[in-house]
C-alpha positions as CSV (number, residue, x, y, z in Angstrom):
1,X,-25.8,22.6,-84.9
2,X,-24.4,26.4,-84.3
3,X,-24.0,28.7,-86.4
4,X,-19.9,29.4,-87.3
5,X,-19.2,33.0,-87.0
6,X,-15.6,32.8,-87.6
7,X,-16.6,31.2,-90.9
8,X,-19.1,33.9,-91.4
9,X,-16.9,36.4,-91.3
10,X,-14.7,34.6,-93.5
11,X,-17.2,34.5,-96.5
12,X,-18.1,38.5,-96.0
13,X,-14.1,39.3,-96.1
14,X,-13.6,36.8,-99.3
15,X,-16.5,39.2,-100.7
16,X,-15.1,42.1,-100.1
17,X,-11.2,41.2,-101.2
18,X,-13.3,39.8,-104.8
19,X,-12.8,36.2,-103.7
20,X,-16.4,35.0,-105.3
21,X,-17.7,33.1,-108.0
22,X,-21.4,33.3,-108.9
23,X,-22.7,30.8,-111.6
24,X,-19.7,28.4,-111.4
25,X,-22.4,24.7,-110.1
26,X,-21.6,23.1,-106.5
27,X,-21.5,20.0,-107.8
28,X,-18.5,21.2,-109.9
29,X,-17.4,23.3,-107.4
30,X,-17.1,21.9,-104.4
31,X,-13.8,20.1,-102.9
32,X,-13.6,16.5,-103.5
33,X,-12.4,14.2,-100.5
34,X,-8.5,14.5,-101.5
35,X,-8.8,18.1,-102.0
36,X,-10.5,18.5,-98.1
37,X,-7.6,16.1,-96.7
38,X,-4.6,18.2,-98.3
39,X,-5.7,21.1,-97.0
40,X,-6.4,20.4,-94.0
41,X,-3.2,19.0,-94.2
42,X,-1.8,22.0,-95.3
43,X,-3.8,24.5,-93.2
44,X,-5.1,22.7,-90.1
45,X,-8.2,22.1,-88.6
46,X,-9.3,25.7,-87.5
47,X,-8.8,27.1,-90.8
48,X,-10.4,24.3,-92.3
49,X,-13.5,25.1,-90.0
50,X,-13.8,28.3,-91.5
51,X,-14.9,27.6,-95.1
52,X,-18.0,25.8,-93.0
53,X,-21.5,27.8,-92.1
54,X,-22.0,25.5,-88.9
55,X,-20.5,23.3,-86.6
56,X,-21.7,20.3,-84.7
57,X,-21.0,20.7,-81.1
58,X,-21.7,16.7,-80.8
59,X,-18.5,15.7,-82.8
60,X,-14.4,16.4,-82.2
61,X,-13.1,19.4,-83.6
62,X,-10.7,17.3,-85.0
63,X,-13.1,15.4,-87.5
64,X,-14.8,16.2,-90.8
65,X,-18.0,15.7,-89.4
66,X,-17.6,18.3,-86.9
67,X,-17.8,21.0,-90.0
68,X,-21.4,21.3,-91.7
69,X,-22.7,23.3,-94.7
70,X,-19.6,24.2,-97.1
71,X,-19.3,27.4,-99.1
72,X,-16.5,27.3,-100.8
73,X,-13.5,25.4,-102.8
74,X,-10.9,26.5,-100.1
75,X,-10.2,29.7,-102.5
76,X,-13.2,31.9,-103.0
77,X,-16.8,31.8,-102.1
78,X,-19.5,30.6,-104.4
79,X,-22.9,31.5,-104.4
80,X,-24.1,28.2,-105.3
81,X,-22.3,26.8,-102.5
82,X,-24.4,28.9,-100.0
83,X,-27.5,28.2,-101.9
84,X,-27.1,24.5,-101.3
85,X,-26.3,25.5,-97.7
86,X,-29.5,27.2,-97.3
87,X,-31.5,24.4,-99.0
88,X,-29.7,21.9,-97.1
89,X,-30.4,23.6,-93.6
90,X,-33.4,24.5,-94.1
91,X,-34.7,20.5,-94.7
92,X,-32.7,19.4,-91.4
93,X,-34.5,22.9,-89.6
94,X,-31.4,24.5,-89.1
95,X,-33.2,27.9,-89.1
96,X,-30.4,30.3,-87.9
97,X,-27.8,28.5,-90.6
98,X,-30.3,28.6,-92.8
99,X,-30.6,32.6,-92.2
100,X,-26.9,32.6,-92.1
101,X,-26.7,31.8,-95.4
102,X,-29.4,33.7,-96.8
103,X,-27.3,36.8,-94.7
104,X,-24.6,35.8,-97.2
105,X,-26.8,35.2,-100.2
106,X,-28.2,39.1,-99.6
107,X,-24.4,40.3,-100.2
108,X,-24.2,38.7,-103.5
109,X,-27.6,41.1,-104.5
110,X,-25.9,44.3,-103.2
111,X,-23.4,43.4,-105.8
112,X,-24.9,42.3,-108.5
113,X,-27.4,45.7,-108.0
114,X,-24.6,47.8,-108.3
């Protein structure tokens, strides 16, 4: 797995534009099946990609599989999202998306200290 920097940078623009939600759960939150299909439909794989903290250089670009640890709904960010992403990475040792998210996570407390 490697990190996705395009998708990193992403997430910290989303921040900045107000494109967040923080208590909103993942479960709730996060695209269903139909919802990933229309967009990539919609938007194509490389923008797809970037709502994704790590890619798997083992799979085609071109498949779902190639795009690990979601974030987001395909409008804002959500903290709970990168919390499940750093839980997750963390059990399969995924250190460095694991500190990716946690990178991420550490924006949402500059925030909320403001």
């Amino acid at each position: 797995m490697k990190v996705n920097h395009e998708a990193i940078e992403k997430a910290k623009q989303l921040i900045d534009e107000g494109k967040f939600r923080i208590n909103t759960p993942w479960r709730d939150a996060q695209p269903s099946v139909t919802a990933e299909d229309r967009y990539i439909d919609q938007h194509g794989w490389q923008e797809y990609g970037q709502w994704f903290l790590a890619l798997d250089p083992d799979t085609h670009e071109a498949t779902k599989d190639h795009y690990q640890f979601p974030f987001g709904d395909f409008n804002a960010v959500h903290r709970t999202g990168l919390v499940a992403a750093k839980k997750r990475a963390a059990q399969h040792q995924q250190a460095e998306v694991e500190a990716a998210a946690d990178d991420l996570l550490d924006l949402f407390d500059r925030l909320n200290a403001c």
